[in-house]
Wavefront OBJ file of the C-alpha trace (Angstrom):
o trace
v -45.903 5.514 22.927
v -47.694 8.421 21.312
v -49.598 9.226 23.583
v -46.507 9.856 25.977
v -45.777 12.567 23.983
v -48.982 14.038 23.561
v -49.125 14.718 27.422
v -49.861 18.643 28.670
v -47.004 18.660 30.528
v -44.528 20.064 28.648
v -41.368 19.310 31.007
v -42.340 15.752 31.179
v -42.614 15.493 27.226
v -39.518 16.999 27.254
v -37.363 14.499 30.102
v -38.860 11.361 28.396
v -37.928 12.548 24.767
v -34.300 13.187 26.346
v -34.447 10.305 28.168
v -35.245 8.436 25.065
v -32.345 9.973 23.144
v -29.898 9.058 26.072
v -31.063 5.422 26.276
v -30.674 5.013 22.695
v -27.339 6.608 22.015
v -25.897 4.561 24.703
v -27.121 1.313 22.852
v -26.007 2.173 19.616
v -22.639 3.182 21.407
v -22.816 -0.733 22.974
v -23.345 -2.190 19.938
v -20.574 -0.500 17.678
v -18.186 -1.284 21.146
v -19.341 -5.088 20.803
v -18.672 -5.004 16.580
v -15.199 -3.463 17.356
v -14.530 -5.992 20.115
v -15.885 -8.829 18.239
v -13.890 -8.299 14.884
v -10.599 -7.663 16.819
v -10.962 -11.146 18.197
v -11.283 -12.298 14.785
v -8.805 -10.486 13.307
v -6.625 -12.244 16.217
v -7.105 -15.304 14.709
v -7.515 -14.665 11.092
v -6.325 -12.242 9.486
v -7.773 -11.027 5.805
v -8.784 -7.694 4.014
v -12.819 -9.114 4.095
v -13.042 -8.787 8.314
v -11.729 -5.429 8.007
v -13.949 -4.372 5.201
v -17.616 -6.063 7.459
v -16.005 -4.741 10.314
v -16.673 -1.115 8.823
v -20.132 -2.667 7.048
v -21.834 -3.803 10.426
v -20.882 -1.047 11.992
v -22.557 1.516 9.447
v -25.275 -1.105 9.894
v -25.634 -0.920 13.367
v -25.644 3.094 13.377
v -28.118 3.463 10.477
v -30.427 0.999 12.252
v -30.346 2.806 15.435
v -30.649 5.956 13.806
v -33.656 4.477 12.200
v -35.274 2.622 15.256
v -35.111 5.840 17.601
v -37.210 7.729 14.757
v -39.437 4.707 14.676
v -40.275 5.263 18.596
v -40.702 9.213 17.432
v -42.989 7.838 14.809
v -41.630 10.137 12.130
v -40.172 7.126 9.979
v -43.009 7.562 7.437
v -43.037 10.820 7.779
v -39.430 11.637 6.869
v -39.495 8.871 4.299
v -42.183 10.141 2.412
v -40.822 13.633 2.508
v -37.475 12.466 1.046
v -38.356 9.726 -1.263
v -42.230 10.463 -2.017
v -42.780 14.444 -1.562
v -40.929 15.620 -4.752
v -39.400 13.423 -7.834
v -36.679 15.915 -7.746
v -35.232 15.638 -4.106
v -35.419 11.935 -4.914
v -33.705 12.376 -7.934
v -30.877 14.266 -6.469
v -30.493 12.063 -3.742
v -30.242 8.972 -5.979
v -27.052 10.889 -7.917
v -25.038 11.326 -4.837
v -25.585 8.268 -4.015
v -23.978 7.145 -7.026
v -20.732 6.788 -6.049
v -20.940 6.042 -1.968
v -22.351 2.995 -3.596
v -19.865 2.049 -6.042
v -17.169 2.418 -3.928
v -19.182 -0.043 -1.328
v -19.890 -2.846 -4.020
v -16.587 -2.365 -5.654
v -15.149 -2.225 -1.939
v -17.297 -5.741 -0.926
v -15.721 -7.819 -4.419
v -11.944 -6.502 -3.288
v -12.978 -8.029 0.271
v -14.094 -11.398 -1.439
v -11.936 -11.998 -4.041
v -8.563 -10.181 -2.312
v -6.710 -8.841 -4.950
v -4.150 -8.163 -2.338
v -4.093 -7.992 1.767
v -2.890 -5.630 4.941
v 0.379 -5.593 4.544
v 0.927 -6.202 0.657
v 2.808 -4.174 -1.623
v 0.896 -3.423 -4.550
v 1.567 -1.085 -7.656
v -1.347 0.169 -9.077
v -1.883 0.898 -13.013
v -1.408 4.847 -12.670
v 2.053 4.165 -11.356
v 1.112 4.210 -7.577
v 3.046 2.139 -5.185
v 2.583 1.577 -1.630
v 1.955 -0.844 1.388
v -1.846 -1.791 1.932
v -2.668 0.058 5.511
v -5.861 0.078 5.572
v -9.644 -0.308 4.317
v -12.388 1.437 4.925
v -15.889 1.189 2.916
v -15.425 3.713 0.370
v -11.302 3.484 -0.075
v -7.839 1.763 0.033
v -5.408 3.569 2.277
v -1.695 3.165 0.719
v 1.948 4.174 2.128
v 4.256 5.445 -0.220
v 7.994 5.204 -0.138
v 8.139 8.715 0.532
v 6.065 8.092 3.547
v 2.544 9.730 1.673
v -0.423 8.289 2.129
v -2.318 7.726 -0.843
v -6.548 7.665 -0.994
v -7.732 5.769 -3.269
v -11.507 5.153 -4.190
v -12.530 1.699 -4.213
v -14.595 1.882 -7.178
v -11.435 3.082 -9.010
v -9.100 0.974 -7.842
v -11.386 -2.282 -8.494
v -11.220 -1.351 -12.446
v -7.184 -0.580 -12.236
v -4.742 -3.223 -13.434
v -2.896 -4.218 -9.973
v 0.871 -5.675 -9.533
v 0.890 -7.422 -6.563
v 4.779 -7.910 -4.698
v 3.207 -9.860 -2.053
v 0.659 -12.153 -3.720
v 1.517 -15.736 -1.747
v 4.969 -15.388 -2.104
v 7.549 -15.505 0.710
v 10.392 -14.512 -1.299
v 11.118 -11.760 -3.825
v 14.246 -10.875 -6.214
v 16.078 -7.786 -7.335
v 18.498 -8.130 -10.640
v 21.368 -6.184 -10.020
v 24.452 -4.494 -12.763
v 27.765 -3.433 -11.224
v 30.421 -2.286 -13.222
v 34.583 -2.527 -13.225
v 37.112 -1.334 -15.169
v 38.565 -3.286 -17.572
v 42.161 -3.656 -15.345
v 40.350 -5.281 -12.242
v 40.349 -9.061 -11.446
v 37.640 -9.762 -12.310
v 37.642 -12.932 -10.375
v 38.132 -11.015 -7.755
v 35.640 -8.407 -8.150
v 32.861 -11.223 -8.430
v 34.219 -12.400 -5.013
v 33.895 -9.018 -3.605
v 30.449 -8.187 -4.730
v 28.970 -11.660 -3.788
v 30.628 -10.899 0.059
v 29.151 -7.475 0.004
v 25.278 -9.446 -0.991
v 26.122 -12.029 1.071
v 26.754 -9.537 4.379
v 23.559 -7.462 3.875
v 21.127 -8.111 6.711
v 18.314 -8.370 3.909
v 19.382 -10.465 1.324
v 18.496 -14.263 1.846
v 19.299 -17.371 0.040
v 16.260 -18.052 -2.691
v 18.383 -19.674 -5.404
v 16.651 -23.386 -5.466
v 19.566 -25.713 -6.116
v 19.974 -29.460 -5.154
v 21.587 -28.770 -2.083
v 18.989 -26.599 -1.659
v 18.369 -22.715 -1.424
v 21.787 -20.856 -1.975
v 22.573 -17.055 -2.622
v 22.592 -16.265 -6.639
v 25.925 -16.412 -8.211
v 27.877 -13.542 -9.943
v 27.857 -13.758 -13.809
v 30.371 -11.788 -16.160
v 27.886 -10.692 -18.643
v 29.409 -8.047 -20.864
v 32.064 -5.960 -22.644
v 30.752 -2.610 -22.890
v 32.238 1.147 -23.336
v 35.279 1.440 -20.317
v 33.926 -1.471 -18.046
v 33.032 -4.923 -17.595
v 29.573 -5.443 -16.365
v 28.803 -8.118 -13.676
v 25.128 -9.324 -12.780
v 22.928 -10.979 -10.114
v 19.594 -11.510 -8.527
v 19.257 -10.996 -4.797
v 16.212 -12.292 -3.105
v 14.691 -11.241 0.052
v 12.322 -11.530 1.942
v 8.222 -10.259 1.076
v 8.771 -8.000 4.503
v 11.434 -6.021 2.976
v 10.576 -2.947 0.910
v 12.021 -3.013 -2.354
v 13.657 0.737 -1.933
v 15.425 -0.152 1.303
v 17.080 -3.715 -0.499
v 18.116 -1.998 -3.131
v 19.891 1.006 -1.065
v 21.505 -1.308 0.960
v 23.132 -3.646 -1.559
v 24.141 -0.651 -4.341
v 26.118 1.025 -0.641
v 27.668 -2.206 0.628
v 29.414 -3.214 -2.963
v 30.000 0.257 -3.641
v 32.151 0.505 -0.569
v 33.335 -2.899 -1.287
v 34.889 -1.971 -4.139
v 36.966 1.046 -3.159
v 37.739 -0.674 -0.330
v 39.663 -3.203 -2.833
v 40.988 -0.947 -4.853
v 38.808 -1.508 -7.980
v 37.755 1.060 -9.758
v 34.234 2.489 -10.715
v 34.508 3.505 -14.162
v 32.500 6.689 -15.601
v 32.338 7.962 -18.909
v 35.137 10.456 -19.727
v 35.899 12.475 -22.791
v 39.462 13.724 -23.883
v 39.709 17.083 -25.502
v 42.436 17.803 -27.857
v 42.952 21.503 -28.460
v 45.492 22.197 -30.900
v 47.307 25.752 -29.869
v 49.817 27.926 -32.734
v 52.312 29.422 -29.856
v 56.134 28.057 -30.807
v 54.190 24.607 -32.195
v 52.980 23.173 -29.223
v 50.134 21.098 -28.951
v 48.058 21.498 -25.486
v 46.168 17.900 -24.053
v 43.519 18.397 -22.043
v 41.366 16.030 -19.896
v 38.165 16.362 -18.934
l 1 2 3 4 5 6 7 8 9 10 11 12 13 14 15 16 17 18 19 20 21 22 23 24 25 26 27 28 29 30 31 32 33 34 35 36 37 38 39 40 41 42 43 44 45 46 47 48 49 50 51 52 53 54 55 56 57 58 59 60 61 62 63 64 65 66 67 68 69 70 71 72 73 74 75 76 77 78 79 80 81 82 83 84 85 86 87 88 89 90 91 92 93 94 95 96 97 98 99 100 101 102 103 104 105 106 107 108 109 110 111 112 113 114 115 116 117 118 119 120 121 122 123 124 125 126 127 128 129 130 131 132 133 134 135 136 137 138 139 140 141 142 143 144 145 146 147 148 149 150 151 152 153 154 155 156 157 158 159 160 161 162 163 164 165 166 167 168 169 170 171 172 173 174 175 176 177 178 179 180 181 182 183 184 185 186 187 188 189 190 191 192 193 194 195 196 197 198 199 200 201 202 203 204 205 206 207 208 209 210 211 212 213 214 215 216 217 218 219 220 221 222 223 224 225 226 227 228 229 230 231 232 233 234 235 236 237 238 239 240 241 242 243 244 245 246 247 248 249 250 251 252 253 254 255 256 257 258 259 260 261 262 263 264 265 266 267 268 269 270 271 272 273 274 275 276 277 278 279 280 281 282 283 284 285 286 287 288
Protein backbone atom coordinates (compact mmCIF):
# COMPACT_ATOMS: atom_id res chain seq x y z
CA UNK A 1 0.00 0.00 0.00
CA UNK A 2 2.90 2.41 0.00
CA UNK A 3 2.78 3.43 -2.90
CA UNK A 4 -0.91 4.73 -2.30
CA UNK A 5 0.48 7.11 -0.25
CA UNK A 6 3.26 8.20 -2.17
CA UNK A 7 0.78 9.52 -4.91
CA UNK A 8 1.15 13.52 -6.09
CA UNK A 9 -2.12 14.11 -5.32
CA UNK A 10 -2.26 15.38 -2.16
CA UNK A 11 -6.23 15.33 -1.57
CA UNK A 12 -6.34 11.78 -2.59
CA UNK A 13 -3.43 10.82 -0.06
CA UNK A 14 -5.30 12.58 2.23
CA UNK A 15 -9.25 10.81 1.67
CA UNK A 16 -7.60 7.30 1.60
CA UNK A 17 -5.49 7.93 4.85
CA UNK A 18 -8.98 9.15 6.40
CA UNK A 19 -10.68 6.62 4.87
CA UNK A 20 -8.31 4.18 6.34
CA UNK A 21 -8.68 5.62 9.84
CA UNK A 22 -12.59 5.44 9.52
CA UNK A 23 -12.60 1.81 8.33
CA UNK A 24 -10.44 0.83 11.07
CA UNK A 25 -11.97 2.57 14.03
CA UNK A 26 -15.22 1.15 13.09
CA UNK A 27 -13.68 -2.46 13.31
CA UNK A 28 -12.03 -2.07 16.40
CA UNK A 29 -15.42 -0.48 17.63
CA UNK A 30 -17.12 -4.06 16.20
CA UNK A 31 -14.90 -6.06 17.84
CA UNK A 32 -14.92 -4.55 21.50
CA UNK A 33 -19.14 -4.51 20.76
CA UNK A 34 -18.80 -8.40 19.96
CA UNK A 35 -16.30 -8.98 23.37
CA UNK A 36 -18.95 -7.03 25.41
CA UNK A 37 -21.81 -8.98 23.84
CA UNK A 38 -20.09 -12.20 24.01
CA UNK A 39 -19.02 -12.08 27.80
CA UNK A 40 -22.52 -10.83 28.85
CA UNK A 41 -23.88 -14.04 27.44
CA UNK A 42 -21.49 -15.79 29.51
CA UNK A 43 -21.83 -14.05 32.42
CA UNK A 44 -25.69 -15.08 31.87
CA UNK A 45 -24.87 -18.38 32.40
CA UNK A 46 -21.94 -18.41 34.65
CA UNK A 47 -21.19 -16.20 36.75
CA UNK A 48 -17.39 -15.77 38.33
CA UNK A 49 -14.82 -12.90 39.04
CA UNK A 50 -12.36 -14.64 36.00
CA UNK A 51 -15.10 -13.61 32.93
CA UNK A 52 -15.17 -10.26 34.28
CA UNK A 53 -11.47 -9.90 34.69
CA UNK A 54 -10.84 -11.50 30.39
CA UNK A 55 -13.70 -9.57 29.65
CA UNK A 56 -11.53 -6.32 30.40
CA UNK A 57 -8.18 -8.46 29.06
CA UNK A 58 -9.58 -9.15 25.43
CA UNK A 59 -10.83 -6.09 25.19
CA UNK A 60 -7.42 -4.16 25.89
CA UNK A 61 -6.34 -6.90 23.48
CA UNK A 62 -8.49 -6.15 20.83
CA UNK A 63 -7.74 -2.21 21.04
CA UNK A 64 -3.94 -2.57 21.29
CA UNK A 65 -4.04 -4.89 18.27
CA UNK A 66 -5.99 -2.56 16.22
CA UNK A 67 -4.06 0.23 17.31
CA UNK A 68 -1.14 -1.77 16.18
CA UNK A 69 -2.50 -3.21 12.79
CA UNK A 70 -3.66 0.37 11.46
CA UNK A 71 0.13 1.54 12.03
CA UNK A 72 1.16 -1.63 10.32
CA UNK A 73 -0.90 -0.49 7.03
CA UNK A 74 0.94 3.15 7.75
CA UNK A 75 4.10 1.14 7.85
CA UNK A 76 5.46 3.06 10.82
CA UNK A 77 5.41 -0.13 13.19
CA UNK A 78 9.22 -0.40 12.93
CA UNK A 79 9.61 2.86 12.86
CA UNK A 80 7.91 3.82 16.13
CA UNK A 81 9.24 0.66 17.71
CA UNK A 82 12.65 1.34 17.16
CA UNK A 83 12.29 4.91 18.26
CA UNK A 84 10.79 3.81 21.62
CA UNK A 85 12.50 0.65 22.43
CA UNK A 86 15.84 0.89 20.21
CA UNK A 87 16.64 4.83 19.73
CA UNK A 88 17.81 5.60 23.33
CA UNK A 89 18.50 3.05 26.45
CA UNK A 90 17.03 5.75 28.48
CA UNK A 91 13.43 6.23 26.98
CA UNK A 92 13.44 2.45 27.20
CA UNK A 93 14.45 2.51 30.55
CA UNK A 94 11.82 4.87 31.67
CA UNK A 95 9.24 3.21 29.93
CA UNK A 96 10.06 -0.18 31.49
CA UNK A 97 9.57 1.65 35.23
CA UNK A 98 6.11 2.79 34.57
CA UNK A 99 5.35 -0.12 33.43
CA UNK A 100 6.14 -1.60 36.61
CA UNK A 101 3.15 -1.49 38.24
CA UNK A 102 0.30 -1.54 35.22
CA UNK A 103 1.84 -4.93 35.17
CA UNK A 104 1.66 -6.06 38.60
CA UNK A 105 -1.61 -5.09 39.09
CA UNK A 106 -2.49 -7.24 35.70
CA UNK A 107 -0.64 -10.52 36.90
CA UNK A 108 -1.69 -10.03 40.43
CA UNK A 109 -5.25 -9.13 38.90
CA UNK A 110 -5.13 -12.59 36.45
CA UNK A 111 -4.16 -15.09 39.89
CA UNK A 112 -7.31 -13.27 41.90
CA UNK A 113 -9.37 -14.25 38.60
CA UNK A 114 -8.03 -17.95 38.79
CA UNK A 115 -7.81 -18.79 42.11
CA UNK A 116 -11.01 -16.41 43.44
CA UNK A 117 -10.19 -15.38 46.68
CA UNK A 118 -13.66 -14.04 46.74
CA UNK A 119 -16.54 -13.16 43.95
CA UNK A 120 -19.16 -10.19 42.74
CA UNK A 121 -21.13 -9.93 45.37
CA UNK A 122 -18.90 -11.15 48.42
CA UNK A 123 -18.22 -9.39 51.47
CA UNK A 124 -14.72 -9.32 52.17
CA UNK A 125 -12.57 -7.50 54.93
CA UNK A 126 -9.34 -6.78 53.90
CA UNK A 127 -6.08 -6.79 56.28
CA UNK A 128 -5.91 -2.81 56.61
CA UNK A 129 -9.35 -2.95 58.15
CA UNK A 130 -11.33 -2.34 54.85
CA UNK A 131 -14.73 -3.78 54.47
CA UNK A 132 -17.00 -3.76 51.64
CA UNK A 133 -19.13 -5.68 48.96
CA UNK A 134 -17.06 -6.85 45.80
CA UNK A 135 -18.65 -4.50 42.83
CA UNK A 136 -16.49 -4.75 40.49
CA UNK A 137 -13.07 -5.68 38.62
CA UNK A 138 -11.28 -4.11 36.33
CA UNK A 139 -7.51 -5.01 35.19
CA UNK A 140 -5.58 -2.93 37.43
CA UNK A 141 -8.15 -2.86 40.69
CA UNK A 142 -10.94 -4.22 43.01
CA UNK A 143 -13.85 -1.85 43.30
CA UNK A 144 -15.40 -2.18 47.02
CA UNK A 145 -18.71 -0.63 48.72
CA UNK A 146 -18.42 0.42 52.08
CA UNK A 147 -21.10 0.53 54.69
CA UNK A 148 -21.02 4.10 54.53
CA UNK A 149 -21.81 3.83 50.91
CA UNK A 150 -17.77 4.80 49.78
CA UNK A 151 -16.31 3.20 47.25
CA UNK A 152 -13.03 1.97 47.92
CA UNK A 153 -10.01 1.50 44.98
CA UNK A 154 -7.96 -0.85 45.60
CA UNK A 155 -4.82 -1.95 43.49
CA UNK A 156 -4.74 -5.44 42.58
CA UNK A 157 -1.21 -5.95 43.16
CA UNK A 158 -1.88 -4.81 46.77
CA UNK A 159 -4.70 -6.47 47.52
CA UNK A 160 -3.27 -9.98 46.14
CA UNK A 161 -0.45 -9.73 49.06
CA UNK A 162 -3.24 -8.58 51.85
CA UNK A 163 -4.57 -11.16 54.29
CA UNK A 164 -8.45 -11.37 53.16
CA UNK A 165 -11.63 -12.39 55.48
CA UNK A 166 -14.05 -13.59 53.33
CA UNK A 167 -18.12 -13.40 54.81
CA UNK A 168 -19.25 -15.00 51.73
CA UNK A 169 -16.75 -17.77 50.93
CA UNK A 170 -19.39 -20.86 49.98
CA UNK A 171 -21.46 -20.28 52.72
CA UNK A 172 -25.23 -19.68 52.62
CA UNK A 173 -25.60 -18.80 56.11
CA UNK A 174 -23.82 -16.47 58.54
CA UNK A 175 -24.14 -15.73 62.49
CA UNK A 176 -24.05 -12.73 64.76
CA UNK A 177 -23.47 -13.42 68.77
CA UNK A 178 -25.53 -11.15 70.51
CA UNK A 179 -25.42 -9.69 74.72
CA UNK A 180 -28.59 -8.09 76.10
CA UNK A 181 -28.81 -7.07 79.45
CA UNK A 182 -31.72 -6.93 82.43
CA UNK A 183 -31.89 -5.87 85.67
CA UNK A 184 -31.57 -8.07 88.26
CA UNK A 185 -35.68 -7.73 89.28
CA UNK A 186 -36.90 -8.95 85.74
CA UNK A 187 -38.16 -12.52 84.97
CA UNK A 188 -35.81 -13.60 83.59
CA UNK A 189 -37.75 -16.38 82.07
CA UNK A 190 -39.57 -14.00 80.71
CA UNK A 191 -37.09 -11.74 79.34
CA UNK A 192 -35.50 -14.79 77.38
CA UNK A 193 -39.05 -15.24 75.92
CA UNK A 194 -39.18 -11.71 74.90
CA UNK A 195 -35.86 -11.39 73.25
CA UNK A 196 -36.15 -14.77 71.34
CA UNK A 197 -39.84 -13.22 69.91
CA UNK A 198 -38.15 -10.00 69.08
CA UNK A 199 -35.15 -12.45 66.88
CA UNK A 200 -37.65 -14.55 65.91
CA UNK A 201 -39.94 -11.48 64.21
CA UNK A 202 -37.00 -9.82 62.38
CA UNK A 203 -37.42 -10.18 58.63
CA UNK A 204 -33.57 -11.17 58.54
CA UNK A 205 -32.89 -13.57 60.98
CA UNK A 206 -33.34 -17.29 59.77
CA UNK A 207 -33.21 -20.58 61.42
CA UNK A 208 -29.33 -21.99 61.09
CA UNK A 209 -29.20 -23.86 64.41
CA UNK A 210 -28.64 -27.66 63.00
CA UNK A 211 -30.63 -29.80 65.41
CA UNK A 212 -32.28 -33.27 64.83
CA UNK A 213 -35.42 -31.92 63.89
CA UNK A 214 -33.52 -29.95 61.86
CA UNK A 215 -32.53 -26.15 61.47
CA UNK A 216 -34.16 -24.12 64.41
CA UNK A 217 -33.55 -20.43 65.64
CA UNK A 218 -30.60 -20.35 68.48
CA UNK A 219 -31.83 -20.46 71.96
CA UNK A 220 -31.43 -17.77 74.72
CA UNK A 221 -28.75 -18.65 77.37
CA UNK A 222 -28.48 -16.90 80.92
CA UNK A 223 -24.82 -16.47 80.92
CA UNK A 224 -23.83 -14.12 83.70
CA UNK A 225 -24.03 -12.15 86.96
CA UNK A 226 -22.33 -9.02 86.38
CA UNK A 227 -22.35 -5.28 87.97
CA UNK A 228 -26.50 -4.20 88.07
CA UNK A 229 -27.70 -6.79 85.36
CA UNK A 230 -28.04 -10.17 84.21
CA UNK A 231 -26.61 -10.78 80.85
CA UNK A 232 -28.46 -13.01 78.28
CA UNK A 233 -26.77 -14.37 74.95
CA UNK A 234 -27.42 -15.73 71.43
CA UNK A 235 -26.33 -16.27 67.90
CA UNK A 236 -28.61 -15.16 65.10
CA UNK A 237 -27.94 -16.41 61.67
CA UNK A 238 -28.90 -14.97 58.45
CA UNK A 239 -28.64 -15.14 55.42
CA UNK A 240 -24.98 -14.41 53.14
CA UNK A 241 -27.33 -11.55 51.29
CA UNK A 242 -27.74 -9.64 54.37
CA UNK A 243 -25.13 -7.05 55.36
CA UNK A 244 -23.85 -7.55 58.66
CA UNK A 245 -24.58 -3.65 59.75
CA UNK A 246 -28.23 -3.81 58.73
CA UNK A 247 -28.77 -7.47 60.97
CA UNK A 248 -27.33 -6.15 63.63
CA UNK A 249 -29.44 -2.69 63.65
CA UNK A 250 -32.40 -4.46 63.27
CA UNK A 251 -32.19 -7.05 66.05
CA UNK A 252 -30.39 -4.50 68.88
CA UNK A 253 -34.03 -2.04 67.83
CA UNK A 254 -36.59 -4.85 67.88
CA UNK A 255 -35.46 -6.30 71.57
CA UNK A 256 -34.75 -2.96 72.65
CA UNK A 257 -38.34 -2.00 72.08
CA UNK A 258 -39.28 -5.36 73.24
CA UNK A 259 -38.19 -4.80 76.38
CA UNK A 260 -39.75 -1.49 77.37
CA UNK A 261 -42.58 -2.62 75.86
CA UNK A 262 -42.62 -5.36 78.84
CA UNK A 263 -41.71 -3.37 81.32
CA UNK A 264 -38.12 -4.66 81.89
CA UNK A 265 -35.67 -2.54 82.51
CA UNK A 266 -32.31 -1.61 80.72
CA UNK A 267 -29.90 -1.18 83.37
CA UNK A 268 -26.91 1.51 83.10
CA UNK A 269 -24.25 2.18 85.35
CA UNK A 270 -25.15 4.73 88.07
CA UNK A 271 -23.16 6.26 90.86
CA UNK A 272 -24.62 7.61 94.24
CA UNK A 273 -23.03 10.65 95.73
CA UNK A 274 -23.13 11.19 99.36
CA UNK A 275 -22.38 14.77 100.36
CA UNK A 276 -22.30 15.25 103.92
CA UNK A 277 -23.61 19.08 104.71
CA UNK A 278 -22.94 20.94 108.62
CA UNK A 279 -26.40 23.13 108.50
CA UNK A 280 -28.62 21.97 111.83
CA UNK A 281 -26.95 18.17 111.20
CA UNK A 282 -28.46 17.17 108.19
CA UNK A 283 -27.07 14.93 105.84
CA UNK A 284 -27.99 15.73 101.97
CA UNK A 285 -28.35 12.28 99.41
CA UNK A 286 -27.84 12.87 96.14
CA UNK A 287 -28.30 10.73 92.98
CA UNK A 288 -26.70 10.94 90.03
Amino acid sequence: MHHIFQSDNIWLTIGITAGILVAAALVIWGLLRLNRFVFRRLQSHYEGLHLLFFRRVSGAVILVGGVIFVFALFGGVDSIWKSLLGGTAIISAVLAFAAQDVIKDILAGLMISLHKPFEIGNRIELEDGTVGIVRDMTMRHIVLLGIDTQYSVIPNSKLNLMRIKNYSYHVQTRSANFNFYVAYHCDVEKAMDVIRTAVISSPYSIPGKETADGAAYADIYFMAYEDSRLRLTTTVYYGAETASEVLISDINRRVNRALRENNMEIPYPYINVIAEQKNDSVLRYDKI
